[in-house]
C-alpha positions as CSV (number, residue, x, y, z in Angstrom):
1,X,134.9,24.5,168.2
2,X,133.8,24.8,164.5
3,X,130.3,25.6,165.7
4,X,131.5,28.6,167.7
5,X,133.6,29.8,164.7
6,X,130.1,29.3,162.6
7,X,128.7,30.9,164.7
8,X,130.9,34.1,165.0
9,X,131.5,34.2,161.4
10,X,127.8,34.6,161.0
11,X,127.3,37.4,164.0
12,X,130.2,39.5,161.9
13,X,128.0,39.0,158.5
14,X,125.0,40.2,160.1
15,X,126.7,42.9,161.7
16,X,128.5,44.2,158.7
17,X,124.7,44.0,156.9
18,X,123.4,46.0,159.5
19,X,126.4,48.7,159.2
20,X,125.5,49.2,155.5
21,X,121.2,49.4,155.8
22,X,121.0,51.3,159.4
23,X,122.6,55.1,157.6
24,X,121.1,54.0,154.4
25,X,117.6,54.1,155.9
26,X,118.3,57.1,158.5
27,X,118.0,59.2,155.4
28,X,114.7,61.1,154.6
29,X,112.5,59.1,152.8
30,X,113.4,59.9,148.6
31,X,116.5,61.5,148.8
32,X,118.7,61.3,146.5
33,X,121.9,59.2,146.8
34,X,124.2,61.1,147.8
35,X,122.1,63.6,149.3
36,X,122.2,64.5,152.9
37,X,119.5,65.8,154.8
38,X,121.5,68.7,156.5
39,X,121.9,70.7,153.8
40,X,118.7,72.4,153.9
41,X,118.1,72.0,150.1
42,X,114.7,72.6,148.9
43,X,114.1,70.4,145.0
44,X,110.7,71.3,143.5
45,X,109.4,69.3,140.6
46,X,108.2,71.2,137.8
47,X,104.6,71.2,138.8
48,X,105.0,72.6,142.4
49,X,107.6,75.1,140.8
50,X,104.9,76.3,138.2
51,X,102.3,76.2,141.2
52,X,104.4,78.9,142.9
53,X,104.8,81.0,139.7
54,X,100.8,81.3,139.6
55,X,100.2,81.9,143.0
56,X,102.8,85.0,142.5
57,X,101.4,85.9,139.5
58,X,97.8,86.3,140.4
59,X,98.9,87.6,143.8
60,X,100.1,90.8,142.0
61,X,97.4,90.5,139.9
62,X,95.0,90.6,143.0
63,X,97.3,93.5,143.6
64,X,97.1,95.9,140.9
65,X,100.4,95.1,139.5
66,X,99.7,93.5,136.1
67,X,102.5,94.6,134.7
68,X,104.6,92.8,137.4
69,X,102.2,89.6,137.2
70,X,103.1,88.7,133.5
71,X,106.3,87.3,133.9
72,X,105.1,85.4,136.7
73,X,102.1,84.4,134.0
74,X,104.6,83.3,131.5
75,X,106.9,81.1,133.5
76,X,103.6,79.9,134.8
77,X,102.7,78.5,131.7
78,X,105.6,77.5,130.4
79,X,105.3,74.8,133.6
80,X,101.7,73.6,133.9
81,X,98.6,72.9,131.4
82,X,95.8,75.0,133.8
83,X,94.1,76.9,131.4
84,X,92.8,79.2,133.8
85,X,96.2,81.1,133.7
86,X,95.7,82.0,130.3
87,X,92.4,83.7,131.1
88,X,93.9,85.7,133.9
89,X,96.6,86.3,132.1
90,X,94.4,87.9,129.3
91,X,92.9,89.8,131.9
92,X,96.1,91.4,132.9
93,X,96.6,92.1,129.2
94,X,93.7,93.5,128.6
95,X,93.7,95.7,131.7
96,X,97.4,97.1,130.8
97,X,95.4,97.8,127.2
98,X,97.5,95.0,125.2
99,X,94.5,93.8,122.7
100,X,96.1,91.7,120.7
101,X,97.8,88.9,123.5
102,X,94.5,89.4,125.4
103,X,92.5,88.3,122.4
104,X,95.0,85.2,122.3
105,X,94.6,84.2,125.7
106,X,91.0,84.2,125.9
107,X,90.9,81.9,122.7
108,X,92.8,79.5,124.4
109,X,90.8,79.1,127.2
110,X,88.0,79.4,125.8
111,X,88.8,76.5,123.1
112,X,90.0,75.0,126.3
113,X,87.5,75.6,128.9
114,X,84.4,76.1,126.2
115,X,81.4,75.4,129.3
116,X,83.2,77.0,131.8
117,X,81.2,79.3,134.4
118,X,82.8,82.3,133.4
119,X,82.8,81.2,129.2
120,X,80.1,83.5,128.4
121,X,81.9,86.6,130.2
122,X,84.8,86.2,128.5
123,X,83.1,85.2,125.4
124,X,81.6,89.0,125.7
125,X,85.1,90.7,126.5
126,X,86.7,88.4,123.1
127,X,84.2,89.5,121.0
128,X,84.6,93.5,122.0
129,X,88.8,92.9,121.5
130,X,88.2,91.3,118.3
131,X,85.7,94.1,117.3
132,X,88.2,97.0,118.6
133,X,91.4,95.6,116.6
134,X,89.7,94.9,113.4
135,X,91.2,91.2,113.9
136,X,87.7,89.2,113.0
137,X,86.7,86.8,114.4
138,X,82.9,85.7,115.8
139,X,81.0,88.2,117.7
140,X,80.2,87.3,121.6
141,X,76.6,86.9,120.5
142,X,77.1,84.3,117.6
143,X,79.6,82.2,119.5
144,X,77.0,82.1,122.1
145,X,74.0,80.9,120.0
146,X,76.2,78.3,118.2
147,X,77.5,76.7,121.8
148,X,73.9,76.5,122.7
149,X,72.9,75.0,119.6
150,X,75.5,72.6,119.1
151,X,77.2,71.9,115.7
152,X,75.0,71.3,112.7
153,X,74.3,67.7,111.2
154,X,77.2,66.9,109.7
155,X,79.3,69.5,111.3
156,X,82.0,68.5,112.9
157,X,83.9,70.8,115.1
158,X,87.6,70.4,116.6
159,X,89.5,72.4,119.2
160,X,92.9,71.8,120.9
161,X,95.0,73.5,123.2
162,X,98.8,72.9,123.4
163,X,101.6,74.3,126.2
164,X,104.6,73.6,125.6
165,X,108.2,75.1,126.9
166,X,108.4,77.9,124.3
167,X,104.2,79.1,125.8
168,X,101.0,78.3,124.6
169,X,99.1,78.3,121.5
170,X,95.7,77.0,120.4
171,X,93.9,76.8,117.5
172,X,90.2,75.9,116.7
173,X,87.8,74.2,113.2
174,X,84.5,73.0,112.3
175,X,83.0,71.5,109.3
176,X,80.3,73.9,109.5
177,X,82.4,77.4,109.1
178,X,83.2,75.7,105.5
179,X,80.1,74.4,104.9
180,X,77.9,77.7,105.9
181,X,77.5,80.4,102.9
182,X,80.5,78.1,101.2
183,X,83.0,80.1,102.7
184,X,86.5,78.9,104.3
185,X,87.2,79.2,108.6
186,X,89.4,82.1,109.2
187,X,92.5,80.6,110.1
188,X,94.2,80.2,113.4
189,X,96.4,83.0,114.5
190,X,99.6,82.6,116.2
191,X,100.7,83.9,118.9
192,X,103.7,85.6,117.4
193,X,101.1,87.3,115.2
194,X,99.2,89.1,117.6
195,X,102.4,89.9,119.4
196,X,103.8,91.9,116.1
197,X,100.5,93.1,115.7
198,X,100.7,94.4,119.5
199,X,104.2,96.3,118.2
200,X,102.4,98.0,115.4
201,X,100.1,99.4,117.5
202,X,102.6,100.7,119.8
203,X,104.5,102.4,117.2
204,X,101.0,103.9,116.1
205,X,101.0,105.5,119.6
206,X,103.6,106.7,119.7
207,X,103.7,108.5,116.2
208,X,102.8,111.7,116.0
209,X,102.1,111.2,112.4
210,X,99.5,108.4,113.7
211,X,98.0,108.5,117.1
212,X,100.6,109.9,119.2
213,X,101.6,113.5,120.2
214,X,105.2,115.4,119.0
215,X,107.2,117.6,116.7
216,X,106.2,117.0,112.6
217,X,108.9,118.6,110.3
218,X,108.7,119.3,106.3
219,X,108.8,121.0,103.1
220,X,105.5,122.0,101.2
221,X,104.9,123.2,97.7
222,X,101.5,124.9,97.1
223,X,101.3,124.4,93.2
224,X,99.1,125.9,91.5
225,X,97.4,128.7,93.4
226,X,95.0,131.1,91.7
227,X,93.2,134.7,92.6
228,X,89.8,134.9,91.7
229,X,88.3,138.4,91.7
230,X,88.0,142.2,90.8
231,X,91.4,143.5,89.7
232,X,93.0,139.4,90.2
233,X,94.8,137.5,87.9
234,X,92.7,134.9,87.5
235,X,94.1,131.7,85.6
236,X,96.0,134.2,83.8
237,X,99.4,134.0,85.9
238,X,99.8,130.9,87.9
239,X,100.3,131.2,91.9
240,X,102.7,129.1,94.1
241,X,104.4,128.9,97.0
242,X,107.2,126.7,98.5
243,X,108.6,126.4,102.6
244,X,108.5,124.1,105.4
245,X,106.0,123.0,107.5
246,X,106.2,123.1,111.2
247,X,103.6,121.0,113.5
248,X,102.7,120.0,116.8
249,X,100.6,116.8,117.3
250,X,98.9,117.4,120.5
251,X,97.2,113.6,120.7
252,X,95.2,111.2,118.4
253,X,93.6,113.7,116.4
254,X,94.7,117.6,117.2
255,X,97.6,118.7,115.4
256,X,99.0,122.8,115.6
257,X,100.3,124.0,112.2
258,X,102.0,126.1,111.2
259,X,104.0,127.5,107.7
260,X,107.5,129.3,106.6
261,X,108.1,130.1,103.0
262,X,108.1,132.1,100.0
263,X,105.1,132.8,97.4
264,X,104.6,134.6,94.4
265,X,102.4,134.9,91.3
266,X,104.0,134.7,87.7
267,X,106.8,133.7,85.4
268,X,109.8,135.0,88.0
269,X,111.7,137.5,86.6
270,X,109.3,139.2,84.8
271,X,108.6,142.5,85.3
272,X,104.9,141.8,86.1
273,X,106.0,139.0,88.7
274,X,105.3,139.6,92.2
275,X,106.9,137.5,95.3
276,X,107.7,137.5,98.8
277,X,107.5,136.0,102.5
278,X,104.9,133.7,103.6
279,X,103.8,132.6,106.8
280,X,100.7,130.9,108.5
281,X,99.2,129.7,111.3
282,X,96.4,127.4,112.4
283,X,94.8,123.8,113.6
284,X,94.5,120.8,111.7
285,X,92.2,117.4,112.5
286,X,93.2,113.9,111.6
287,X,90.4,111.8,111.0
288,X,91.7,107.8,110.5
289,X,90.3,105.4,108.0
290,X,93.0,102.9,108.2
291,X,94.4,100.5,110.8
292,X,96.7,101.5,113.1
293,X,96.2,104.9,111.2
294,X,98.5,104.3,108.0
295,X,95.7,106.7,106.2
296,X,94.3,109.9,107.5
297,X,91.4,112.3,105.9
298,X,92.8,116.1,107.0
299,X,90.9,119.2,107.6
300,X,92.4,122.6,107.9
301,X,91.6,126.3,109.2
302,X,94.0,129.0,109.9
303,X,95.3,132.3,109.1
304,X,97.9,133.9,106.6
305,X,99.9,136.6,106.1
306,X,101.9,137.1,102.5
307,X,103.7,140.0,101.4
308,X,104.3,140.7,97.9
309,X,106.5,142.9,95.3
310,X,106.1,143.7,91.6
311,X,109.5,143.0,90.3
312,X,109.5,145.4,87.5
313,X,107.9,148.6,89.6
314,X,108.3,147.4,93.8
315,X,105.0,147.8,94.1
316,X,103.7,146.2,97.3
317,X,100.9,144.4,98.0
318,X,99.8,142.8,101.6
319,X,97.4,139.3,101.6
320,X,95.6,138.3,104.6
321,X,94.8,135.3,103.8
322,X,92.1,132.5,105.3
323,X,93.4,129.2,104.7
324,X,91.3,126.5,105.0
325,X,92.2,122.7,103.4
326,X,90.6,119.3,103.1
327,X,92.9,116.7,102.0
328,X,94.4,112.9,102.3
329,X,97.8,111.6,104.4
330,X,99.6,108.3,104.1
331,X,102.0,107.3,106.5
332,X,104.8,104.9,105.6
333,X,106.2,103.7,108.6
334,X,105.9,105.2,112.1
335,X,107.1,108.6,111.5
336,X,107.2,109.6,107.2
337,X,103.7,110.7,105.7
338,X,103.4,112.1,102.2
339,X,99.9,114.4,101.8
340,X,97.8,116.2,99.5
341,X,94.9,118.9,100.0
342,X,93.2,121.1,97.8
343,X,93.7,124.4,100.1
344,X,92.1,128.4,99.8
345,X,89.9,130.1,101.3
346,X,89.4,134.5,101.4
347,X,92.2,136.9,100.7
348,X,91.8,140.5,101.4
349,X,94.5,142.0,99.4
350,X,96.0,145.5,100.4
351,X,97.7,147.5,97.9
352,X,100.3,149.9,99.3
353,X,98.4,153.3,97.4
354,X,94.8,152.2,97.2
355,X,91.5,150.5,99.2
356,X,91.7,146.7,100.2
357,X,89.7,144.2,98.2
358,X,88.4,141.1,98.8
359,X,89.7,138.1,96.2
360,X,89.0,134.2,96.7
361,X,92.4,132.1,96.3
362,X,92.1,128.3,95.1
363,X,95.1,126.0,95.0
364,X,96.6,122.5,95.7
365,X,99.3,121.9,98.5
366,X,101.7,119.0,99.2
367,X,103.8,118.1,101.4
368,X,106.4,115.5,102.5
369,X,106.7,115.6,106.6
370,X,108.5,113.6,109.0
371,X,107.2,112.8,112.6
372,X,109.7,113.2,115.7
């Protein structure tokens, strides 16, 4: 009798144990407790989720969509260490005409990947980025002959990569860039720095003051002006002229002008004064020789008309006037810009009793304008 009730006290045990491991094990294989396998729940790790990003992203890529790919680029990233993302992803930049990221992204995999198959391509398309933006930075050419060479005796050169969760930066040294002519590397540039760098050139677009096309508003003083000729003041009585200036930048370099005010020649309110209505009309080029074109060299050419009466006797005399200036712009911002020309040109005056003559007027302008 006490071996049967061993024996069924044993049979319960085993089938309690069984109980517990048989749905334990019926689940799929690293499930987690509590999980069931009905639910149709999908958990990527981080890698296969950052795998899917880049597959997206160059997929639009392939596409044409760059613009739609760099999202995909970034979260891409954020989630894997392939270098080769940032190259595509410079490609995307560079294709969209972002210079600045584009030059950042080929760094990285360049410092990353430095003997990769495609090195020297890239290598080219770097150097002509870095040569476009002003940013520095070794030519295609010399990066190519120092790889091939190898670093100097005692030249030691460094280069790291890093991808962490807020992107990717890199940053590059050697021994040699300090040694060589006793100068100091250029130092590593962020990518926050190229990014604001990116915004400054988009607001240099954009300007019409700058590079970009629009509406430029402001007032003018021509101060002093002078007449030069038979039956002209000379320096005698000083010249001026005061209105606003109305422009329309047509692109990067064409601008049309034109003027409204009021100009005159003497002390006003003498009786030998003479003063009225201005107005002109004409084309102005904007030559750049700044970055992101903060600094501008301006040539003129136009026509203008001024109409003038002796105070003391209402005499009248009509000015056609060719006005042609050379001159200098600084910009302060995206859309103020302060300038100053030395403008003049032929005036054919046209008294109201007598024959026209022809007199040569000299003079200075400035103005303060306002891009919109």
């Amino acid at each position: 009798m006490r071996r049967v009730r061993v024996g069924l006290l044993a049979s319960s045990c085993l089938a309690g144990v069984l109980s517990v491991a048989l749905p334990a094990s019926a689940q799929p294989k690293g499930a987690p407790p509590g999980s069931s396998s009905s639910s149709g729940r999908i958990n990527l790790r981080r890698g296969d989720a950052g795998e899917a990003d880049a597959q997206a992203a160059r997929g639009r890529a392939r596409g044409g969509d760059c613009a739609g790919a760099l999202a995909s680029f970034d979260a891409a990233i954020r989630r894997t260490v392939d270098p080769t993302l940032r190259r595509d992803r410079g490609l995307c930049h560079e294709t969209l005409g972002h210079p600045f990221p584009a030059i950042d992204d080929y760094r990285a995999y360049l410092e990353a990947q430095p003997d990769a198959p495609d090195s020297d391509r890239i290598r080219e398309r770097l150097g002509a980025l870095e040569e476009q933006t002003g940013t520095g930075g070794p030519s295609a050419r010399s990066v190519r002959e120092r790889d091939r060479e190898g670093p100097k005796d005692g030249a030691e050169a460094r280069a790291s990569v890093s991808f962490g969760s807020g992107g990717a930066s890199a940053s590059a040294s050697s021994s040699a860039d300090s040694a060589e002519d006793g100068r100091s590397a250029a130092p590593a540039r962020s990518y926050d720095y190229y990014a604001e760098q990116e915004k400054l050139a988009d607001a240099a677009e954009s300007s019409p003051l700058r590079y970009g096309s629009g509406i430029v508003l402001g007032p003018f003083v021509h101060l002093p002006r002078f007449f030069f000729g038979e039956g002209a003041t000379g320096t005698d009585a000083l010249g001026y002229g005061v209105g606003a200036a109305l422009r329309y930048s047509t692109g990067p370099t064409v601008s049309i002008i034109s003027e409204l005010g009021y100009a005159g020649i003497g002390t006003s309110g003498a009786s030998t004064s003479r003063a009225g209505p201005l107005v002109m009309a004409g084309v102005e080029l904007r030559l750049p020789v700044s970055r992101f074109a903060s600094d501008h060299i301006l040539l003129r050419g136009g026509l203008g008309y001024e109409r003038q009466m002796v105070s003391g006797t209402r005499y009248v005399l009509d000015n056609v006037l060719g006005r042609f200036g050379v001159g200098f712009r600084h910009v302060f911002g995206p859309s103020l810009g302060l300038e100053l020309l030395v403008d003049g040109g032929p005036a054919y005056v046209i008294p109201e009793d007598t024959d026209g003559r022809l007199h040569v007027l000299v003079g200075a302008s400035l103005a303060f304008v306002v891009g919109f």
